[in-house]
C-alpha positions, -999 to +999 in steps of 0.1 A: -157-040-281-123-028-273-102-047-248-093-028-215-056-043-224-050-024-252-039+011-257-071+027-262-084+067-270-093+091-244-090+069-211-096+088-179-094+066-148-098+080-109-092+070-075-119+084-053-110+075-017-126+091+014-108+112+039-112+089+069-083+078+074-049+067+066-045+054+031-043+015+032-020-007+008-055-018-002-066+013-016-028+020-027-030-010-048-065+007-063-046+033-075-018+018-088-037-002-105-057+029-122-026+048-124-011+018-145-043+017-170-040+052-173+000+055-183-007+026-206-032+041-231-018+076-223-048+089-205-052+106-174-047+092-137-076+120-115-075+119-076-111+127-061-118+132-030-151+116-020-157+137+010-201+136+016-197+118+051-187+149+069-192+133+102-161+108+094-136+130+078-103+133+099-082+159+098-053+160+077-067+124+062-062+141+029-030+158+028-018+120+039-034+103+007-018+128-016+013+129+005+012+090+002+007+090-037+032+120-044+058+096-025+044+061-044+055+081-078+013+083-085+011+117-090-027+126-106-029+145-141-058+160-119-065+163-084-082+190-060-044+208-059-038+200-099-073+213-109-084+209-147-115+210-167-139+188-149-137+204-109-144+207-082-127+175-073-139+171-038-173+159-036-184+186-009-177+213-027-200+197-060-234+204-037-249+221-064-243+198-092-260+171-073-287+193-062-292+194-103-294+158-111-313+148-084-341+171-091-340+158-127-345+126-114-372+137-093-388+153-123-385+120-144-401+101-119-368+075-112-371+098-077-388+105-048-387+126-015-393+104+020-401+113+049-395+086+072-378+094+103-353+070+112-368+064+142-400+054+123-378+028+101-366+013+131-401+010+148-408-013+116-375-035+116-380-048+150-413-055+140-401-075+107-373-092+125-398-107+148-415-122+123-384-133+112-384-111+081-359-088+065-376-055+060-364-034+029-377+002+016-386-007-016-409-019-045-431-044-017-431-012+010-433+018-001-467+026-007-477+020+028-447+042+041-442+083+042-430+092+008-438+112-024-456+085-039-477+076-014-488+110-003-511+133-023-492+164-035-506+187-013-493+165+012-461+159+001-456+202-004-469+203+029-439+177+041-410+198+020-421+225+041-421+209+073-404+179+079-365+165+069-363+141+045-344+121+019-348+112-015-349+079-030-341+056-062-377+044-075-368+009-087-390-006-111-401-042-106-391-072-130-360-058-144-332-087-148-300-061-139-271-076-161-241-058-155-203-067-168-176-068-141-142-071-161-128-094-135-157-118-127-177-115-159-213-105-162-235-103-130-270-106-130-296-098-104-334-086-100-342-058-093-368-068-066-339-078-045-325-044-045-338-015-020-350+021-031-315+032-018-312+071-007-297+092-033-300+125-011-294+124+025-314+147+051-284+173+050-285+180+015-252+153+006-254+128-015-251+099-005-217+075-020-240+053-046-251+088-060-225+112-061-199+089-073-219+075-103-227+118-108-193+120-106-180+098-126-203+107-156-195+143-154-160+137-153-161+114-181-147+085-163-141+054-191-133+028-164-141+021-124-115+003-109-124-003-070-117-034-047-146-058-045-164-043-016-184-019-045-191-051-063-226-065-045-233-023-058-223-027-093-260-034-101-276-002-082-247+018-095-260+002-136-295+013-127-285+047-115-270+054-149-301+039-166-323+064-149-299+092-163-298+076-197-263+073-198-234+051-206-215+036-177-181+029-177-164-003-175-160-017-144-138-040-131-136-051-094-102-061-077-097-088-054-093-082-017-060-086+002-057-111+025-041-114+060-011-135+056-028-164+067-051-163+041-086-161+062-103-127+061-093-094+047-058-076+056-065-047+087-046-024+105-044-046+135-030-076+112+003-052+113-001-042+144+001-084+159+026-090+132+050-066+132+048-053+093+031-019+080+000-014+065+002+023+053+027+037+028+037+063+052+039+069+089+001+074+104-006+084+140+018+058+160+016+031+135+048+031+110+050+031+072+064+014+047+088+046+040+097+047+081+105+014+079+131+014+047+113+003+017+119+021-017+086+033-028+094+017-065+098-019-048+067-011-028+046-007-063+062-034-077+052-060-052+017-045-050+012-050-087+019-084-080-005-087-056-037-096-075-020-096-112+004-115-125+024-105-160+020-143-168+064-150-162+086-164-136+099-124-136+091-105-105+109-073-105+091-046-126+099-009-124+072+016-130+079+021-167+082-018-169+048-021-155+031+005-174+043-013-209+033-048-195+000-042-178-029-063-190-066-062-163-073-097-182-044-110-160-055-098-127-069-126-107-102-133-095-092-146-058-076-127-027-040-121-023-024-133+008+003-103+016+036-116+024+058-090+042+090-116+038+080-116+000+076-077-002+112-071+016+130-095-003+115-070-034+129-041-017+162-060-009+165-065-044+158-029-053+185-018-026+210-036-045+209-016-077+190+016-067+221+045-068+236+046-034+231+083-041+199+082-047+194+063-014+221+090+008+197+120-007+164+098-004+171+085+030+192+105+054+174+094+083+187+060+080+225+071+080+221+089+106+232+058+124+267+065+110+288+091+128+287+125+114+327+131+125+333+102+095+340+108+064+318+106+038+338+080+018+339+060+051+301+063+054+297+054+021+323+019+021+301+009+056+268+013+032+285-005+000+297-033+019+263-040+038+243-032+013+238-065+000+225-078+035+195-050+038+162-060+037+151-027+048+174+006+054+164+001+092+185-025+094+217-004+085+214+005+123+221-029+137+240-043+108+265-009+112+273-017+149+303-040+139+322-006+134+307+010+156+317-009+189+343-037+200+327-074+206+313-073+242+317-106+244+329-138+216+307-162+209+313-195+228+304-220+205+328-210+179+356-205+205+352-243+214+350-256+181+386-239+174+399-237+206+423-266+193+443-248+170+452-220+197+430-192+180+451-165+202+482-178+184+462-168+152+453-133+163+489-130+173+502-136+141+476-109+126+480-085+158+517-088+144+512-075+104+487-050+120+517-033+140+541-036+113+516-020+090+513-045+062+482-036+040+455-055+045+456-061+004+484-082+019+476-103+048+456-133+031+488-137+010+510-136+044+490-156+067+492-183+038+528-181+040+528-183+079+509-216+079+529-230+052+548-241+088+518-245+110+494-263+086+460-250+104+429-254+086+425-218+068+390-218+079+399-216+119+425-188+108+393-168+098+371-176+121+401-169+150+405-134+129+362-128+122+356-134+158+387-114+169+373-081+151+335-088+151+327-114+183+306-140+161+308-157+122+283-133+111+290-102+088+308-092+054+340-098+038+368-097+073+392-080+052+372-050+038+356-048+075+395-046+085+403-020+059+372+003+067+380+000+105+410+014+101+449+003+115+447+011+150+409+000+154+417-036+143+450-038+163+430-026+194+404-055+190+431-083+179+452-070+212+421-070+230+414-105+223+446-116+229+444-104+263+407-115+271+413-138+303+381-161+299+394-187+272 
């Protein structure tokens, strides 16, 4: 057998998430993952919409997940906008093709209709749960219940005339199920312990189990990669495809992602207590990753890295990068604890060598913070020289305010740890080349030469000068802030703090 790790013929993979919702990093790790098998073997990376629960589908649900992908750089060889051979690619618009295949399993016998009202299936769970039971429709039940087999066929006609109803996998008894998972390894289970799950619901849809193994044949699907919710289904899914008499694909099941504590599986609300983002892009009131400031590449990159790992101390992978070095035998059996201090210090290190064109054409929103009456070479030395100190692009805001605004107020602390070396004496002396007009190329040089006399320890002379022009130690290079600040800017602060009357 070939290994999923190697470039391989013909290998179509397909992210199949429901419109419900916002796309979580969860699933976006799904596709990624998919997308990455696909680019590998040069084979195709579908989008399908699995849209059968109409009574859960939210509005604009799907432009968001192909929004979301189109921004992650996932863009499908085939989608429901990007049609190709093997359409329709949403599930409700493929009635008819299920309509087929379930009445040829109907007509092989691996079918039947039921007509069971729910209210009737309820009726007999109470009564199994008070005998402490746990009823299932199935191989012990279903002769003494409403169905196909159990009615004559005069009856049952009568029923499809009559009454709603579903249709039903017929599970044979004492079949051992053994079914490979790529991550885990083979699973095994009985088929008594599995339910005649519905295939067809009252409304005509099929139901998930049905439509996506349909689907997925039709499509010619050569591997299933879903998060490990789908895995306790695997089996079902195996005996589906044995009632068609067809090949399944591979399957391999990824772990979950964890809330950053570790215990239980990463939600919404997780972001929400927390303060981080959950969805690639802006959803209802809850913030994205791309509101936020990440670069979608260092958003792929560290959700590759949850759940797989290339095997090296190396952690920064761009997508081309990834595609080469992506091997499923390295993805990891256990959950992933997300680590939003880990994914930003990705995206810091992204910020430091992604174009700062790239991020001016990407980004405006964030410069906005910078006035539009500067120039454009002044907005770009304020970016270049706090570039280095982003985490995230929203953070140009507060970082920015240094030009922005004169110190309110000097921070205390430092002012009494220098206040013995007369700090206004210092500013004075700058205040000085600042009137005269001495480039700031020169002033390290000058002030050198000044306290050839006074002998002050050159660290108070910068902190006197960095607390002068910003109010605290914090911040770039004092010189270069100088320089972008301009002449009369920094002579207006070092006057200014001269003349502050409270030290």
């Amino acid at each position: 057998m070939l290994s999923l790790t190697k470039k391989r013929m013909s290998v179509r993979v397909r992210f199949a998430p429901s419109p419900t919702g916002a796309l979580h990093i969860g699933g976006l790790r799904t596709a990624l993952y998919n997308y990455l098998l696909a680019k590998k073997n040069d084979g195709k990376f579908i989008l399908r919409i699995e849209d059968t629960d109409q009574n859960r589908k939210v509005d604009q649900a799907e432009a968001y997940i192909t929004e979301a992908l189109s921004w992650c750089g996932l863009e499908p060889d085939e989608s429901p906008s990007k049609p190709g051979s093997f359409g329709p690619y949403r599930q409700s618009e493929r009635k008819q093709v299920y309509q087929k295949y379930i009445q040829e399993l109907i007509e092989k016998g691996k079918a039947y209709y039921a007509f069971d009202t729910p209210e009737e299936l309820s009726k007999i769970r109470e009564v199994y749960e008070l005998e402490k039971k746990t009823f299932k429709y199935g191989i012990d039940t279903r002769m003494s219940l409403k169905n196909s087999l159990s009615l004559s066929s005069g009856e049952t006609e009568e029923a499809l005339n009559t009454l709603p109803y579903v249709v039903r996998l017929k599970i044979d008894s004492g079949k051992n199920i053994k079914v490979k998972d790529g991550v885990r390894g083979y699973i095994e289970v009985k088929s008594e312990e599995i339910d005649d799950k519905i295939l067809m619901k009252a409304d005509g849809m099929p139901t998930y189990h049905f439509a996506n193994v349909v689907d997925d044949h039709l499509m010619e699907i050569t591997d299933v990669i879903r998060g490990e919710e789908w895995l306790p289904s695997l089996a079902l899914h195996q005996l589906i495809y044995d009632a068609f008499e067809w090949n399944a694909p591979k399957f391999m099941h990824l772990p979950l992602i964890l809330k950053p504590q570790g215990k239980g599986k990463l939600s919404k609300r997780d972001g929400e207590k927390m303060g981080f983002p959950v969805f690639p892009l802006k959803w209802e009131n809850a913030e994205g990753f791309k509101e936020r400031g990440f670069l979608p590449e260092a958003l792929m990159n560290y959700l590759a890295l949850l759940g797989w790992n290339p095997g090296t101390d190396e952690e920064i992978f761009l997508m081309d990068t990834l595609v080469e070095i992506f091997n499923t035998d390295k993805i990891q059996k256990g959950g992933a604890k997300f680590d939003f201090e880990k994914a930003k210090w990705i995206n810091h290190k992204y910020l430091g060598f992604t174009e700062e064109k790239i991020i001016f054409e990407r980004f405006p929103e964030f410069l906005n913070c910078l006035p539009s009456t500067w120039s454009q070479k002044k907005r770009s030395d304020v970016y270049s020289l706090l570039r280095d100190r982003l985490f995230l692009l929203e953070e140009l805001k507060s970082q920015s305010e240094l030009f922005l605004r004169d110190p309110i107020d000097y921070d205390l602390k430092v002012m009494n740890k220098i206040i013995k070396h007369d700090p206004k004496k210092i500013v004075a002396q700058f205040c000085k080349m600042a009137k005269e007009e001495i480039p700031l190329s020169e002033w390290k040089s000058k002030i050198e030469k000044w306290n050839e006399n006074e002998k002050l320890p050159f660290g108070a002379i910068m902190q006197s000068l960095r607390l002068a022009i910003v109010g605290n130690l914090s911040g770039p290079d004092i010189f270069i802030i100088c320089e972008i600040l301009g002449n009369q800017v920094t002579l207006n602060r070092l006057t200014k703090f001269i003349n502050n009357q409270n030290f």
